[in-house]
ZAROSE-509294 format. One line per 5 residues: number of its first residue (from 1); for each residue z, y, x of N, C-alpha, C. Coordinates in nm, 2 decimals. Each point is the difference from the previous one (the first is absolute). Layout:
<atoms>
NUM> Z Y X Z Y X Z Y X  ...
</atoms>
This chain:
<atoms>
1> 3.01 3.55 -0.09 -0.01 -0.15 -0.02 0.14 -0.06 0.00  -0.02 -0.09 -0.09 0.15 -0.08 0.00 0.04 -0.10 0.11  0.15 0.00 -0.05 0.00 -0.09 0.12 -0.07 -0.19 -0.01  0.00 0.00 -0.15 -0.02 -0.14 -0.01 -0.19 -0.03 0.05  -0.08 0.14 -0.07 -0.12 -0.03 0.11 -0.04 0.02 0.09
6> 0.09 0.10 0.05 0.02 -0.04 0.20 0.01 -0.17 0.02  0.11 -0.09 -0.07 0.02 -0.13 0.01 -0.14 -0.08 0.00  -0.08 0.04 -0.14 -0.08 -0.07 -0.05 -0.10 0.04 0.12  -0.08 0.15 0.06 -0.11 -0.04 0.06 0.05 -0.02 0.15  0.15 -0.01 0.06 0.00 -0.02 0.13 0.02 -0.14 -0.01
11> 0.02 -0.13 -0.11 0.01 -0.14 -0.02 -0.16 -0.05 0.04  -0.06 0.06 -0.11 -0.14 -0.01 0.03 -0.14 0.05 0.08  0.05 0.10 0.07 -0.07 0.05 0.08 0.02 0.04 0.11  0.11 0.02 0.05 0.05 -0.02 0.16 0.07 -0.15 0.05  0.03 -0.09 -0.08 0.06 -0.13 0.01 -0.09 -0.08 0.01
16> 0.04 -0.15 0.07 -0.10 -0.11 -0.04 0.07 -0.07 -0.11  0.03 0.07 -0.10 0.05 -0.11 -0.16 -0.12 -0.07 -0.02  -0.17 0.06 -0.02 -0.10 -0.05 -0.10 0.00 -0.16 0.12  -0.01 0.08 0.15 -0.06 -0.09 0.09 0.09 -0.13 -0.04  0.12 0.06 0.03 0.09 -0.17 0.01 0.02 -0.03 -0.14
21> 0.05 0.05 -0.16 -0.02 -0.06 -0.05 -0.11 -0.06 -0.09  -0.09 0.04 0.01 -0.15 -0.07 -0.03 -0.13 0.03 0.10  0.04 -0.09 0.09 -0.14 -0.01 0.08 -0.13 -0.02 -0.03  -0.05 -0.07 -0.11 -0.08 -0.03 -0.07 -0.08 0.12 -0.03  0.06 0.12 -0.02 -0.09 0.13 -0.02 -0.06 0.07 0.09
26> 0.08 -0.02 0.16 -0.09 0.05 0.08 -0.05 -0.06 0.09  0.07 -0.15 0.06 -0.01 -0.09 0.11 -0.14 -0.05 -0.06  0.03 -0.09 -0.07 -0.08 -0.12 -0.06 -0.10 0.06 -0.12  0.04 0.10 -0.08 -0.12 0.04 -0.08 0.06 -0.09 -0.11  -0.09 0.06 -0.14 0.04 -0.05 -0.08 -0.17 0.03 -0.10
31> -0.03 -0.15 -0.10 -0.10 0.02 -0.07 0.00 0.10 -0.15  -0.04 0.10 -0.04 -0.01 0.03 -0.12 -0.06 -0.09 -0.09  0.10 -0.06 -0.05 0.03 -0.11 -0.12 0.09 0.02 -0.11  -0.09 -0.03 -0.09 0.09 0.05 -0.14 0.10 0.16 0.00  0.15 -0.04 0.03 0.11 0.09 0.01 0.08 -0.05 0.11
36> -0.07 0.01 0.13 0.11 -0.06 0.09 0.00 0.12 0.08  -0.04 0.09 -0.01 0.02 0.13 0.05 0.13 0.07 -0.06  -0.07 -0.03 -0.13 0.15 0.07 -0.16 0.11 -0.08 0.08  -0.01 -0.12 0.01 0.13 -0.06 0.03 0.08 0.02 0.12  -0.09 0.05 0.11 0.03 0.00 0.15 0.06 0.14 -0.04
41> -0.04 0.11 -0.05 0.04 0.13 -0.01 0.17 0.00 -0.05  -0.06 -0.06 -0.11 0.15 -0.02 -0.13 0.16 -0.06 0.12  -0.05 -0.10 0.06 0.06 -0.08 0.08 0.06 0.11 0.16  -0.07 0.08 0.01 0.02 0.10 0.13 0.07 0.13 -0.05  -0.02 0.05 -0.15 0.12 0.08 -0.09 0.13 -0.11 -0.02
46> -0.03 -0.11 -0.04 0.14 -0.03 0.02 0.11 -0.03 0.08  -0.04 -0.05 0.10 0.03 -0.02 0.13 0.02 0.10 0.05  -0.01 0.14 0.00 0.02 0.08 0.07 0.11 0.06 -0.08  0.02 -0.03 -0.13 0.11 0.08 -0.10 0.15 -0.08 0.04  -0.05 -0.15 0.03 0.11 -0.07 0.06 0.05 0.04 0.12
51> -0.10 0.04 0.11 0.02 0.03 0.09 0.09 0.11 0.08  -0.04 0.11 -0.15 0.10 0.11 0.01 0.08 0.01 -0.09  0.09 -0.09 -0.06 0.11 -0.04 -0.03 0.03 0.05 -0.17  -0.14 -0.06 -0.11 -0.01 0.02 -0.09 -0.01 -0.13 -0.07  0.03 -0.02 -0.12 -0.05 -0.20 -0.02 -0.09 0.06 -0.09
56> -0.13 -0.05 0.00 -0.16 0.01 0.01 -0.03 -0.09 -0.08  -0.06 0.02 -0.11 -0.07 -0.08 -0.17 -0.10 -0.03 0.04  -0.12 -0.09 0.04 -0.12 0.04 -0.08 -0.05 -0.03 -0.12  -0.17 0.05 -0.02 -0.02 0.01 -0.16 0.12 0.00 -0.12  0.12 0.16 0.06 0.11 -0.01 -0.06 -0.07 0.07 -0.14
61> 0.05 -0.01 -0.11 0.00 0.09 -0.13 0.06 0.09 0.01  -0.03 0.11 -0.11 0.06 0.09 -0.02 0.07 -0.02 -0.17  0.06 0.05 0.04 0.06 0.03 -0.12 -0.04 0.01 -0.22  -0.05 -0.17 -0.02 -0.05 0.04 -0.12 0.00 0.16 -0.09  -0.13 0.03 -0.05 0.02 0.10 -0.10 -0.14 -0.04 -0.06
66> 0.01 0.01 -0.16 -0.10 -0.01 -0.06 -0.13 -0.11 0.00  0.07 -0.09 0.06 -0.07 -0.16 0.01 -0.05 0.01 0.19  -0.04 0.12 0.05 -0.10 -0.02 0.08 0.07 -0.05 0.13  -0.10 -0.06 0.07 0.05 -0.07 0.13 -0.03 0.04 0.10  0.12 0.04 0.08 -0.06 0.09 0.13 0.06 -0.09 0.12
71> -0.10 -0.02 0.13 0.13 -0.06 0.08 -0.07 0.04 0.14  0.12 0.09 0.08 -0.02 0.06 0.09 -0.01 -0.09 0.14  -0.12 -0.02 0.05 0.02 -0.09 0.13 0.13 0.00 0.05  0.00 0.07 0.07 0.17 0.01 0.08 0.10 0.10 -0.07  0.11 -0.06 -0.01 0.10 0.13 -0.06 0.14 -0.05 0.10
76> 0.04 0.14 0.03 0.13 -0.03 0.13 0.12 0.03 -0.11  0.09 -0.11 0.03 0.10 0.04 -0.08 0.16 0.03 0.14  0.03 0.09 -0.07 0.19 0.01 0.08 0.05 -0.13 -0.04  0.04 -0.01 0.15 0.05 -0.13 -0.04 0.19 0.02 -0.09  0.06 0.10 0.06 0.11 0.05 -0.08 -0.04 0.00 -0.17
81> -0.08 0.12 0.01 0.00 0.06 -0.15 -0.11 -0.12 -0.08  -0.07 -0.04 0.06 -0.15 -0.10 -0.05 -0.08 0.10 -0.11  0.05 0.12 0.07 -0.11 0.12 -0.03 -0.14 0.01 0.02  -0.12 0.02 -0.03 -0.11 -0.03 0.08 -0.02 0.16 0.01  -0.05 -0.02 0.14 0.03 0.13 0.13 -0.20 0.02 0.02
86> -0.06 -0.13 -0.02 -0.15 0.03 0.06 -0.11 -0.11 -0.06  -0.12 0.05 -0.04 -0.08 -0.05 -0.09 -0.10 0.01 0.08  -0.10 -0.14 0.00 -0.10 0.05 0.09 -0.11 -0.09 -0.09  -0.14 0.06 0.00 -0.12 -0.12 -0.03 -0.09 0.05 0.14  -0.04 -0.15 0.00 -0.11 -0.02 0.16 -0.13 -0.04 -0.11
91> -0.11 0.05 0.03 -0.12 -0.03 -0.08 -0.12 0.00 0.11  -0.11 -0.07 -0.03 -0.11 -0.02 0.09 -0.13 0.20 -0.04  0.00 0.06 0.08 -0.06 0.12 -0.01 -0.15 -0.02 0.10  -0.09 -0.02 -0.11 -0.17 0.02 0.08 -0.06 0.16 0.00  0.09 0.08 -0.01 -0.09 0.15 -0.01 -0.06 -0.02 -0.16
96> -0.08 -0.09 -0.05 -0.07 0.03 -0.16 0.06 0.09 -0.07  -0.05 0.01 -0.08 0.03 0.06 -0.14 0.14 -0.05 -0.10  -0.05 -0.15 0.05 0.11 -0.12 -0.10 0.13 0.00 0.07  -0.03 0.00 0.17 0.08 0.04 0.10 0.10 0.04 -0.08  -0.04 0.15 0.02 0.05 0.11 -0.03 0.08 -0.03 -0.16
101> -0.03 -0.01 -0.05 0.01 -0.02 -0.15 0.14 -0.11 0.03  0.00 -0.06 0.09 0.06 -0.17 0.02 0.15 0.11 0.03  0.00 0.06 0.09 0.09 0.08 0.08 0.10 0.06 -0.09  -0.08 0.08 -0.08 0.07 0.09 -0.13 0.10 -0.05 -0.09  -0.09 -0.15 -0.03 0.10 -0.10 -0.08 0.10 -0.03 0.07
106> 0.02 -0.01 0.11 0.09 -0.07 0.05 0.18 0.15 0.02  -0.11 0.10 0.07 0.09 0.13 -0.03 0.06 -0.02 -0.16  -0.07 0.02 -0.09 0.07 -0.01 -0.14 0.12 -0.13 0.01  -0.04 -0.06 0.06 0.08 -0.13 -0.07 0.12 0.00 0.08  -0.04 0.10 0.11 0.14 0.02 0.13 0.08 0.12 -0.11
111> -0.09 0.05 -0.05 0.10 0.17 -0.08 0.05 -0.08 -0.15  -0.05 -0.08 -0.03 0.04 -0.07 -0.12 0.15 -0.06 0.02  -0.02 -0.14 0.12 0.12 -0.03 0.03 0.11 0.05 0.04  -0.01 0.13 0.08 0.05 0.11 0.04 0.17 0.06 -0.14  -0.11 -0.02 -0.11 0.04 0.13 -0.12 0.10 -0.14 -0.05
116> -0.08 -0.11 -0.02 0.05 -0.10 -0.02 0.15 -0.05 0.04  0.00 0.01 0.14 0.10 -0.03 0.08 0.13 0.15 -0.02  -0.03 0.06 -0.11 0.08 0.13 0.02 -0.01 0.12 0.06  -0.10 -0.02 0.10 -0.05 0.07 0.12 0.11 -0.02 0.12  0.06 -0.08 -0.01 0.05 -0.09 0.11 -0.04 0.00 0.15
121> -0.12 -0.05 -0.04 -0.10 0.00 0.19 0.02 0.15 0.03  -0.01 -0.03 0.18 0.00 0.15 0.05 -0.11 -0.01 0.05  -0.07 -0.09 0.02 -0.10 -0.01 0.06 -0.11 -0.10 -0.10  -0.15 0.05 -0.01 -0.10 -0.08 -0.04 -0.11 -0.02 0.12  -0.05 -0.12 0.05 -0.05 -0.01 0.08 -0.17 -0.07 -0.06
126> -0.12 0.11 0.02 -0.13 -0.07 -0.07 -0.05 -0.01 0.14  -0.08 -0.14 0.05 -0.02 -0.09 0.11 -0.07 -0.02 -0.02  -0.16 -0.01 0.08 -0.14 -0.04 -0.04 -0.02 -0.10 0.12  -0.12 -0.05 0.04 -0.04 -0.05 0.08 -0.16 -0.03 -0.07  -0.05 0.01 0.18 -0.16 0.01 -0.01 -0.07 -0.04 0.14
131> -0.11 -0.05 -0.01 -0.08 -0.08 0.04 -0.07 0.10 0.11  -0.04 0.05 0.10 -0.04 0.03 0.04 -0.04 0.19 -0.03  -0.09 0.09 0.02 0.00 0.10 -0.03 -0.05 0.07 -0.16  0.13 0.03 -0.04 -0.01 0.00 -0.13 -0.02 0.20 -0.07  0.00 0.08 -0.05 0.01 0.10 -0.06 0.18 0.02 -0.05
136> 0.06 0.13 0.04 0.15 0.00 0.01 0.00 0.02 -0.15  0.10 -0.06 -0.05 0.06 0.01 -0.19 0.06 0.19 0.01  -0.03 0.05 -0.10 0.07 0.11 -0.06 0.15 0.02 0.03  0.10 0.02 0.15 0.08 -0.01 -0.05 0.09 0.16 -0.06  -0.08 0.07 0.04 0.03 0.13 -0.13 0.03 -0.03 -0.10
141> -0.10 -0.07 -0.09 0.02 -0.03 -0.15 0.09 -0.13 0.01  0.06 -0.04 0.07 0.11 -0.10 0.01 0.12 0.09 -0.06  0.00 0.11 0.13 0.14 0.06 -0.01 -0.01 0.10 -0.14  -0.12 0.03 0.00 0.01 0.08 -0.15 0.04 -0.06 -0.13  -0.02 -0.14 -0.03 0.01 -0.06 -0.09 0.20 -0.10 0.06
146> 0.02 0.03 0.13 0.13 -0.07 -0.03 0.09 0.15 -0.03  -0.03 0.05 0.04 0.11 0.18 -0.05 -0.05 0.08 -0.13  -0.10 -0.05 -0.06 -0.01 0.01 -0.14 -0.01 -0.04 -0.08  -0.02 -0.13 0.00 -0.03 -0.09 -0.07 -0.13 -0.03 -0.09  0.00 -0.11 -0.03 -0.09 -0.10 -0.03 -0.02 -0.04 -0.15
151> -0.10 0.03 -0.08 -0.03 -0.10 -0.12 -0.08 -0.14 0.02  0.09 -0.10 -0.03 -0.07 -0.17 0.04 -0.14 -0.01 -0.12  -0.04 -0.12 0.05 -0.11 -0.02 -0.04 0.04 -0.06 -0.14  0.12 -0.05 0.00 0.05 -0.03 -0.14 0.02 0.15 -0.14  0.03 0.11 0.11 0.03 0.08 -0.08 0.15 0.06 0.00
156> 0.04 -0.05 0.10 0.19 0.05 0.02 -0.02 0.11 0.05  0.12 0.06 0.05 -0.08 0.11 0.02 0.20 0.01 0.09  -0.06 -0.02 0.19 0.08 0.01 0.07 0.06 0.10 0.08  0.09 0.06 0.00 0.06 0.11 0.05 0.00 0.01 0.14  -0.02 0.10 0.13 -0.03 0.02 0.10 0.12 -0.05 0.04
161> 0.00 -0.04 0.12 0.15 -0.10 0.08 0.02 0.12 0.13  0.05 0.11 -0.06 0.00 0.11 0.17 0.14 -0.02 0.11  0.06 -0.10 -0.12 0.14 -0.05 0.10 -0.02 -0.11 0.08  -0.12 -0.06 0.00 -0.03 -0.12 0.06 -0.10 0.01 0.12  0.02 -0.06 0.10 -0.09 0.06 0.12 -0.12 -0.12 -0.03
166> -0.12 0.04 0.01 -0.13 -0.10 0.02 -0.09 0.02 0.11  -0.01 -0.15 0.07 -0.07 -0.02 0.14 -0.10 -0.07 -0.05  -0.11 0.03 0.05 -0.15 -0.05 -0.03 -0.02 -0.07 0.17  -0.04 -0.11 -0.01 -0.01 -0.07 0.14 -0.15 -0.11 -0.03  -0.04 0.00 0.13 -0.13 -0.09 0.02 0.02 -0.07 0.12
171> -0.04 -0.17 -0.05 -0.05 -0.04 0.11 -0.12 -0.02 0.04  -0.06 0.02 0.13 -0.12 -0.03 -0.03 -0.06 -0.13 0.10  -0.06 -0.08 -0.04 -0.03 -0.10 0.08 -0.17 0.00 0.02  -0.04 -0.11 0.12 -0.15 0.01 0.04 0.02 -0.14 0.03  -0.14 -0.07 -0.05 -0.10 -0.13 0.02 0.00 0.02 0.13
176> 0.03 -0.14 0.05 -0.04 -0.03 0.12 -0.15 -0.15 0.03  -0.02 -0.02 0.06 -0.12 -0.08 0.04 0.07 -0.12 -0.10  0.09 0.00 0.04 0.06 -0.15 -0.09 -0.02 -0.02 -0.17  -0.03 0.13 -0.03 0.03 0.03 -0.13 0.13 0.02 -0.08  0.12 0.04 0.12 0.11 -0.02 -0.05 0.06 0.16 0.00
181> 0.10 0.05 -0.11 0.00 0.10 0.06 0.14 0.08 0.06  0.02 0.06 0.05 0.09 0.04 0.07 0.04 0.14 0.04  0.13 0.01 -0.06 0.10 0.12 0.02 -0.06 0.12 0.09  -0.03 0.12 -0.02 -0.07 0.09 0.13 0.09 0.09 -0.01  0.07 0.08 -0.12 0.01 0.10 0.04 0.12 0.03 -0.17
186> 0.14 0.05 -0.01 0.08 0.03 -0.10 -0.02 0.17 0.02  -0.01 0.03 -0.14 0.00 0.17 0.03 0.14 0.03 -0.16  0.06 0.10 -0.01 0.08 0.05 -0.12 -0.04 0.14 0.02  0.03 0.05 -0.11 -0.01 0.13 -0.08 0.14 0.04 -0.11  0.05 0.10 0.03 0.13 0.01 -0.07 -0.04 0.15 -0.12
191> -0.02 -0.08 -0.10 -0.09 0.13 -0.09 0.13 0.09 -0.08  0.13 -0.06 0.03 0.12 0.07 -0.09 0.06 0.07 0.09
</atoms>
């Protein structure tokens, strides 16, 4: 394990970072509305990129190629070099089928921006979060498809990133009487 995700899961999972800097997720609860989940996630990747001494994009782009638009929730850049060091997308994960399907895209678009960025990142970080008791995503065929790579749905056809480490992380949260929901439990998986 690296040293930077030692950083990443002892920030978020032995610390109170989520507690003190967004209480809203587990004090007070929060309503599933529209994307205020996407935004509370996006918002707790960035803040934690700041926090460990990275300056943190969000909805940053990647790197034009061939018109298409890619833009990675959070990307950590060095602040020296303004290298980008880490790519992350947070997506809402139900167990479904579409779920599932929702997940995949979001890996492609992490290995896209990846190839994009030069292969720059050392790290791609794919981030789900889910509602209560869900069915666990494939992360086998995660790691299979980031160490061998990927044909997009467009038809590109992406090269495996085996110099790049990828963390699969979940949050998972539970309804409470209030109907609001709240932070229970961060888990990671280090599939490289």
């Amino acid at each position: 394990m690296s040293k930077l995700i030692d950083q990443i899961q002892n920030k978020i999972i032995q610390s109170d970072f989520i507690e003190d800097a967004f209480p809203s997720i587990k004090k007070h609860g929060v309503m599933d509305e529209d994307v205020l989940l996407h935004s509370i996630g996006c918002s707790i990747w960035n803040t934690l990129g700041h926090e460990l001494g990275y300056s943190a994009i969000v909805e940053c782009p990647a790197p034009p190629s061939a018109g298409n638009d890619i833009r990675s929730d959070s990307v950590w850049f060095e602040r020296d070099t303004n290298e980008p060091r880490v790519l992350i997308e947070f997506e809402r994960y139900d167990g479904s089928d579409y779920g599932k399907k929702k997940l995949d895209e979001k890996l492609s678009n992490l290995m896209e921006a990846a190839c994009r960025w030069d292969k720059k990142p050392e790290l791609l970080i794919l981030s789900a979060w889910s509602q209560g008791i869900v069915s666990a995503p494939d992360t086998g065929g995660f790691k299979q498809k980031v160490m061998g790579g990927i044909k997009t749905k467009r038809g590109l056809q992406i090269p495996g990133l085996s110099q790049s480490q990828f963390l699969f992380n979940r949050f998972f949260f539970e309804i409470g009487n209030d109907q609001r929901l709240r932070l229970q439990q961060v888990k990671f998986w280090e599939l490289t």
